[in-house]
C-alpha positions in Angstrom: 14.0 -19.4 -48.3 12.0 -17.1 -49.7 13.2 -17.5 -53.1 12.0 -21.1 -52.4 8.3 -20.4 -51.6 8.2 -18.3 -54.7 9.7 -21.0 -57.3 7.2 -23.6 -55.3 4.4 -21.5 -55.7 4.8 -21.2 -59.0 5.1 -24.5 -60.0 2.1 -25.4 -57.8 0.2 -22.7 -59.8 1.0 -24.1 -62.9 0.4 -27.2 -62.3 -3.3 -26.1 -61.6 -2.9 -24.4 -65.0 -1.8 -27.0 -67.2 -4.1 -29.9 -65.3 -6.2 -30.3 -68.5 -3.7 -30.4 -70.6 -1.1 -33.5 -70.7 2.0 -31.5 -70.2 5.0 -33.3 -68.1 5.8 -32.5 -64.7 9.6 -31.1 -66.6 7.7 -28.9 -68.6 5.6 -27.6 -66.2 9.4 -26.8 -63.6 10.7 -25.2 -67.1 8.2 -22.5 -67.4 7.8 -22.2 -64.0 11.5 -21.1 -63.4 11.6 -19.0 -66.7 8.4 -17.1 -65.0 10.2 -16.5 -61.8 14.0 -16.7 -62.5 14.8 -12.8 -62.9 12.3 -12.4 -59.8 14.9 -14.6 -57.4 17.7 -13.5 -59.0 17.0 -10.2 -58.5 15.5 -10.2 -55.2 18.4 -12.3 -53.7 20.5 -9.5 -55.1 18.8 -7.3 -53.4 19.2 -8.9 -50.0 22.9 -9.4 -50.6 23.6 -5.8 -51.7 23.0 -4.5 -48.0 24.7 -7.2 -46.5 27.8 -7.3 -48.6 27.8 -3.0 -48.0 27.8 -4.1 -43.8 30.4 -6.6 -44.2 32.7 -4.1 -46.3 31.9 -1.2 -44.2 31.4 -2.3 -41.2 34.0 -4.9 -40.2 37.0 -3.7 -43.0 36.7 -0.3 -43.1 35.3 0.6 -39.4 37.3 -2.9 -38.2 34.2 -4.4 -36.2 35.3 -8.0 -36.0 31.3 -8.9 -34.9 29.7 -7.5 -37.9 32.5 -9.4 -40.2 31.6 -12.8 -38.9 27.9 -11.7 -38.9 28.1 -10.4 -42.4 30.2 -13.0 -43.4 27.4 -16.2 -42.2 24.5 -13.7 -43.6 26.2 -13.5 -47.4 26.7 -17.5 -47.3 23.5 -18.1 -46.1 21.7 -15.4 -48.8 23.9 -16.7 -51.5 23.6 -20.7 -50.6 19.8 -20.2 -50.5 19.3 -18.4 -53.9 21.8 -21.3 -55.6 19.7 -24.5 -54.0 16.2 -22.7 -54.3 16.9 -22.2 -58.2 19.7 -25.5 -59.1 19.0 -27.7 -56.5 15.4 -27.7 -55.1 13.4 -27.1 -57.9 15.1 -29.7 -60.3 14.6 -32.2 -57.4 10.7 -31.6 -57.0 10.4 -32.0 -60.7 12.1 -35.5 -60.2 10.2 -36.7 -57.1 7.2 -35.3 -58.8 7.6 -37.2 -61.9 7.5 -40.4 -59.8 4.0 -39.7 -59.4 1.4 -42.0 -61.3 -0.2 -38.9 -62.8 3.1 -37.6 -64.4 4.8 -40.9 -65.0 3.6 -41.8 -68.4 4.8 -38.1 -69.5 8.5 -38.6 -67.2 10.5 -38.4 -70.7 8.8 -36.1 -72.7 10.4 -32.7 -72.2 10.0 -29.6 -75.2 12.3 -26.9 -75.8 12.6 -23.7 -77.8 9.5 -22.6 -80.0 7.2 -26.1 -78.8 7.8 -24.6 -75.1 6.9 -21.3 -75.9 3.4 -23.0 -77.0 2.8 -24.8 -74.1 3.6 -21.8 -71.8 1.6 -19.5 -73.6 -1.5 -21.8 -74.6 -1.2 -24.0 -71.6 -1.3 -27.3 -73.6 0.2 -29.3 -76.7 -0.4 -28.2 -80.1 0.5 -29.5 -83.6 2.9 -28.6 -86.4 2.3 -28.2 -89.6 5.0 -29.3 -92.1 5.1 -27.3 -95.0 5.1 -29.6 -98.6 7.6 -27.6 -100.3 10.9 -27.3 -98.0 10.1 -29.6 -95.2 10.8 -26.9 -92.8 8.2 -26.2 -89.7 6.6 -23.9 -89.4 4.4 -22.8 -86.5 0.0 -22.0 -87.4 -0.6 -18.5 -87.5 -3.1 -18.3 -84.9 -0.8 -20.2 -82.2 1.4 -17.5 -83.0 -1.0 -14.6 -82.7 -2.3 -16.1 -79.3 1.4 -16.0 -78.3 1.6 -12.1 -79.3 -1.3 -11.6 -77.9 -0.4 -13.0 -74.1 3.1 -11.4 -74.2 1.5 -7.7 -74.9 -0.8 -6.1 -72.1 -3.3 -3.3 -72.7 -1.5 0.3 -71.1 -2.4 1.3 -67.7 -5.3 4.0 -67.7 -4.0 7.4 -67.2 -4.8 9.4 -64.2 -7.5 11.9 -64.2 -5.9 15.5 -63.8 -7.4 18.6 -61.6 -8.5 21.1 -63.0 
């Protein structure tokens, strides 16, 4: 449940983010999970670690039948909840939400790779420029550099020490 709230929260936040922009309600559940994914998946691991030590320890080694079907219902129940909060509820907001009048002209637009990384880090759209010589594309320079710049953080500020 908790892995829920955060995955919703997220999405709720960036959907305050990217309001200016017109960015589909997919793109907007993309980044969203790719901002939160190693959070869930390492929190429900977390939660699970303890509960799979109680179910080994306590019911086969020390033989407490209680704590196996205890342990047993807890590790379903942890692991079920991690699965639907990451496979099964978010992809079905993003479809309920794309039913929406606001996000239904935008329903089949959907980025991947490098465009994505634009949108997430700019927080709307942005053009390509198509070289002349080789066709290739090629991303502009200062889309790029803004994209450094938001993955890199200035250090922490050191301590002061006693003297």
């Amino acid at each position: 449940m908790y892995d829920t709230i955060v995955v919703f929260d997220k999405v709720h936040d960036n959907t305050k983010r990217f309001s200016a922009s017109r960015v589909s309600y997919g793109d907007i559940t993309n980044i969203s999970m790719n901002q939160v994914l190693m959070r869930s998946i390492n929190t429900s691991l977390a939660a699970v670690l303890p509960v799979l030590s109680l179910l080994i320890l306590g019911s086969w080694i020390l033989g407490a039948v209680a704590l196996q079907e205890f342990a047993l219902a807890l590790l379903v129940g942890m692991l079920l909840g991690a699965y639907s909060s990451i496979y099964i509820a978010t992809p079905l907001l993003g479809i309920l939400k794309t039913r929406e009048t606001k996000f239904k002209p935008l329903a089949n637009e959907l980025h991947l790779g490098e465009e994505m990384a634009r949108i997430a880090s700019s927080g709307k759209k942005t053009n390509r420029v198509i070289s002349g010589d080789a066709g290739n594309t090629e991303s502009v320079t200062r889309e790029a550099a803004s994209v450094a710049a938001a993955l890199s953080h200035p250090p922490r500020p050191r301590k002061k020490q006693r003297r």
